[in-house]
Steps between C-alpha positions, in 0.01 A plus 500: 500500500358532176711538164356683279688552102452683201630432195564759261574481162664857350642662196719832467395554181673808292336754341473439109625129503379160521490271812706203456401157731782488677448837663198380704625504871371287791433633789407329815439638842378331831247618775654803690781569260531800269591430120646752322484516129747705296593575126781640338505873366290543254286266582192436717307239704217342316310200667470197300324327805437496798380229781368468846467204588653091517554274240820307620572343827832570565525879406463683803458232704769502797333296731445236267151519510298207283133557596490818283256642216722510200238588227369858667635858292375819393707529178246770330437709783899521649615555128242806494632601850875451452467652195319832625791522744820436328387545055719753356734555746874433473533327909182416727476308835219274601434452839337147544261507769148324492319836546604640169390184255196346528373207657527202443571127639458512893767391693715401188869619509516744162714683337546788189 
């Protein structure tokens, strides 16, 4: 079974104010799971970043798998994505299935 994970990072900014550091979320979601992002009244989802890919081993990885691609992401093109689907928007699910990102290292666990 593959693993596939994204890693988002978000911000529910306000309107009129500045964005402090510390309110940068992580988000990260593995192959056939759902994420769901959510702000607080008031407030909406803005995508700081977004990837589809691996970098690490032993996110995602529940077979312990150590023949595995971990330098493979689409960081520009699942930030565009994510952020088409979820920018502006106070709660937003992602589904993460391989059909909706794009392609990218073959037979290489991933994940959002």
């Amino acid at each position: 079974m593959k693993t596939i994970l994204i890693i988002l990072l978000v911000i529910c900014p306000v309107l009129g104010q500045s964005i402090p550091d510390s309110a940068v979320q992580t988000v990260i979601g593995c192959e056939n799971t759902t994420i769901s992002l959510s702000c607080p009244v008031a407030s909406y989802v803005s995508i700081v970043r977004a990837n589809y890919g691996r970098f690490a081993m032993a996110v995602c990885n529940h077979h312990v798998d150590l023949d595995i691609q971990t330098d493979c992401g689409t960081e520009e093109v699942t930030t565009a994505l994510i952020g088409k689907m979820c920018d502006k928007l106070s709660f937003c699910n992602v589904q993460i299935i391989s059909s909706v990102f794009p392609p990218v290292c073959p037979d290489t666990p991933k994940y959002l």
